[in-house]
N, C-alpha and C positions, 0 to 999 in steps of 0.2 A: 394373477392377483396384482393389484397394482402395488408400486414400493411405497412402503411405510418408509416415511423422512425424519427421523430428528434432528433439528435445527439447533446446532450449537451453539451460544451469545451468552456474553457477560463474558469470565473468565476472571483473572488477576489483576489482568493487566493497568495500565494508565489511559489504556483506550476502552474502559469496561462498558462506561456509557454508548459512547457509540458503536460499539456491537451488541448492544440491548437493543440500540438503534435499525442495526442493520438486521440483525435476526428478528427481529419483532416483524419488520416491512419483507425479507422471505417468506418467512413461515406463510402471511398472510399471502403473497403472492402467486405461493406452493399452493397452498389452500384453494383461492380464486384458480387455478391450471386444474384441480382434478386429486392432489395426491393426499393421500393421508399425512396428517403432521404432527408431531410432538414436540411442543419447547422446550428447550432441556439450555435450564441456566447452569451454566459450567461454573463448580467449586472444585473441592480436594476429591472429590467421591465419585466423580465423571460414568469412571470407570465402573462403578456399582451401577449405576442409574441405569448405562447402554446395556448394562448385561440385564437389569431388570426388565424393563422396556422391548429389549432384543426389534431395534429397527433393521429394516432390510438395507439405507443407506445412509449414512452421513453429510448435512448440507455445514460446511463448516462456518460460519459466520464471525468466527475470533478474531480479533484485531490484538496484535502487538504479542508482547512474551507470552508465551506456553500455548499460545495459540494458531502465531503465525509464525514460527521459529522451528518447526519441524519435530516439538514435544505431540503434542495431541494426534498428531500424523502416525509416529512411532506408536504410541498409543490404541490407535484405530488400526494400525497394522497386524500389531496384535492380538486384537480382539478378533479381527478377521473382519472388519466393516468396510465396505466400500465409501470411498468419500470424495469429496470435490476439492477445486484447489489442487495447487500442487503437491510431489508429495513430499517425503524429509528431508532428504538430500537437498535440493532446490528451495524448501521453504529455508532451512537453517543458512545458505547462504545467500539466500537476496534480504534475509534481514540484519544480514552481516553486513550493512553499509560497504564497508573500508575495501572488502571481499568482494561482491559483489562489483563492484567500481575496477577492481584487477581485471575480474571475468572480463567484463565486457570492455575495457580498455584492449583487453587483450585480440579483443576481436572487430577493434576497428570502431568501436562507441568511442567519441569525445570527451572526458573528464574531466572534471578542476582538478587542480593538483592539491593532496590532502594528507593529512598528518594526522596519527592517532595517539592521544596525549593524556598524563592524567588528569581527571579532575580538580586537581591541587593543582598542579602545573598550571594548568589555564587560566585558574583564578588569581595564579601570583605573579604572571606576566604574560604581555604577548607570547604569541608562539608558532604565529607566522607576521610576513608582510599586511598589516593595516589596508581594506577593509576586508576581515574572515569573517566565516560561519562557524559556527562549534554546533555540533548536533552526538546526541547519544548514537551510541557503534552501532547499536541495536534497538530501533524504538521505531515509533511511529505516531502519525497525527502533528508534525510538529512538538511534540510532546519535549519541554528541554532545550527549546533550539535559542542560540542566541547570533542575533547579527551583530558582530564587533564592526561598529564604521569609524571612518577617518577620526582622530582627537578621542575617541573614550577611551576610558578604563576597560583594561579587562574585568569582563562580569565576576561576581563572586558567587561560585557554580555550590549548591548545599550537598554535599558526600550523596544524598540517594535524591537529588536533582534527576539526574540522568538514571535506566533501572544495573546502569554499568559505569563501575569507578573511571573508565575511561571514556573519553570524548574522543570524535573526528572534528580535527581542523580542517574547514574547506576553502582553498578560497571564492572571496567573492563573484557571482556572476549577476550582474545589471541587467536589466531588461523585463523581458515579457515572460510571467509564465505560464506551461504551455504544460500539456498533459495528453497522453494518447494512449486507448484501449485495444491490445490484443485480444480477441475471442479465436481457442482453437490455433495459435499462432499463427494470424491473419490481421496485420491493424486493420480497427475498424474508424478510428477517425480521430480528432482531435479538437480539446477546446481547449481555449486561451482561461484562465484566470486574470480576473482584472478586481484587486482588495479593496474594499470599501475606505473610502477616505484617504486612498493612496497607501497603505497600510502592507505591511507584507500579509503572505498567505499562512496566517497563525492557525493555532487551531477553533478562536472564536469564529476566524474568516472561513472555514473549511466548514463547519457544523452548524453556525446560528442563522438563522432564517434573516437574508439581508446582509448576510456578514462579505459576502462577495457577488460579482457578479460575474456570469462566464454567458462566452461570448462561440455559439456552436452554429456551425462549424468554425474555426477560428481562422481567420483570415489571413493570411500568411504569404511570402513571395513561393513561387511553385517549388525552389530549389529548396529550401527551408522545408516545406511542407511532405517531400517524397523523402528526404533525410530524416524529418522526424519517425516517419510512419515504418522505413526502413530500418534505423536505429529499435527500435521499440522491437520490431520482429526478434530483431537479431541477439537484443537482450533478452528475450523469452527465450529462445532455444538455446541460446550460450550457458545461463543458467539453468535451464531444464525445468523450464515451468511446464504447467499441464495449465488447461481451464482456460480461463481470465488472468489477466493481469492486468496492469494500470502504467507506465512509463511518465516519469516528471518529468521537465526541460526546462532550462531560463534561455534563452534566447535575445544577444541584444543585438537592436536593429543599428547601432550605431557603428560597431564594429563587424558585423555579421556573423559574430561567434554563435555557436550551439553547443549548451552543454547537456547532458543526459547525467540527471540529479541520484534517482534511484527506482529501483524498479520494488513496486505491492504483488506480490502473491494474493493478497486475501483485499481488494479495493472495496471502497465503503460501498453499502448498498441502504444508505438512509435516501430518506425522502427529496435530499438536494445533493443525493453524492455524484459524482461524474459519470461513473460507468453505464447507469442507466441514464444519465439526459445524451452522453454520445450513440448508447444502443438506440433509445426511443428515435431520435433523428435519420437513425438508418430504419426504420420503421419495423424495429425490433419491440414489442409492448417488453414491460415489467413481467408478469406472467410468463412470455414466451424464454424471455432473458434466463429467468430463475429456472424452467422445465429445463433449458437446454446446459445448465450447469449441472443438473441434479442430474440428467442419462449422462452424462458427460463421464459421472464418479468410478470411481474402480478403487482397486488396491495397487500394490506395487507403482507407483505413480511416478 
């Protein structure tokens, strides 16, 4: 019998649209491969719905808290569901920012040097060296982020700005950014981000049609390009990812530094997200991409 999928999307989070996003363009994906499908927009009652329903597996499609933080994992474990993605353990620490950045420092990935601070603190003085990042511990999509550069103010961050009273100060890194897809822990390739209008990679530049433009395969010196791909591996098994996963990079050409920003468990899968234009390029279709996530699934992950 072929597996019955429920396609989880929506959720809490700050990122709900774009996993209405991404689950919407699965599901149909799943659909177009062969597999039966069910949309299942995730509220408080999840847990009722799957037991209703009773699908054979889980395609997860959540972006950000309760989604990609290793709650709906722990959830699905319980219920006894097979699913995609990595599993708790793994999910709950690559959305730990600060965490995640120990891991893989630990293991020979490159980092800014970063500080975890509270939201009051950051809004009533610097609280590193001029120019930093301040990004929520735990978010996603750009969601929160501020660049402090040379001469301003520190921002004035609002108490639930961030979905956690504390901020990572990062410092700054200049240059190019750059992004690369694990499938299976194997990178599969790399594309440059280049923001519309010189703009950093916001979340308008990540999700609007035009908001950026990327540049696949991204062009790169050879040395750059076998460190990204290798970095990326090595942050998927360090942290104990399963599935896919997605690695950021800023890379500046003027210095030759590489920094490794943060690793996605759960990468967009909209209609301009990355994973699929680096799969398509290796001549991976959408359909093929989403089948080999979904036999991919298990428990104990």
């Amino acid at each position: 019998m072929d597996p019955f999928v429920a396609v989880l999307m929506g959720g809490t989070s700050s990122e709900r649209s774009v996993s209405l996003s991404s689950g919407h363009a699965c599901a149909e994906g799943l659909a177009k491969a062969g597999y039966r499908v069910a949309r299942v927009e995730v509220r408080d009652d999840i847990a009722e719905k799957l037991l209703q329903i009773r699908p054979s597996v889980v395609f997860n499609a959540l972006h950000g808290t309760g989604g990609e933080d290793g709650a709906v994992q722990g959830l699905l474990e319980n219920l006894g569901i097979p699913y995609t993605h990595s599993g708790v353990m793994a999910s709950a620490l690559a959305m730990h920012k600060i965490n995640a950045k120990h891991v893989a420092a630990a293991h020979g990935v490159p980092v800014a040097e970063s500080i975890v601070v509270s939201a009051a603190d950051a809004s009533a003085s610097h609280v590193m060296q001029l120019p930093y990042v301040l990004k929520p511990v735990a978010d996603g999509s750009s969601c929160g982020v501020h660049i402090v550069r040379s001469g301003e103010a520190p921002p004035q961050l609002a108490a639930n700005e961030a979905e956690s009273a504390d901020v990572m100060a990062e410092r700054y890194v200049p240059g190019r950014e750059l992004t690369c897809a694990v499938l299976g822990g194997k990178a599969l390739g790399i594309i440059e981000i280049v923001p519309k209008d010189g703009a950093w990679y916001d979340f308008s530049a990540k999700y609007e049609i035009g908001g950026s433009r990327h540049i696949c395969p991204a062009v790169l010196p050879p040395d750059i390009e076998e460190k990204i791909l290798r970095y990326s591996e090595i942050a998927h098994r360090a942290i104990g990812c399963r599935g896919v996963t997605r690695s950021d990079f800023r890379h500046d050409p003027d210095t030759g530094e590489l920094i490794w920003l943060e690793i996605n468990t759960q990468p967009g899968m909209t209609p301009i997200s990355l994973l699929p234009e680096i799969a398509a390029h290796h001549g991976i279709t959408f359909e093929n991409l989403v089948s080999w996530i979904i036999e991919d699934a298990s428990l104990r992950r």
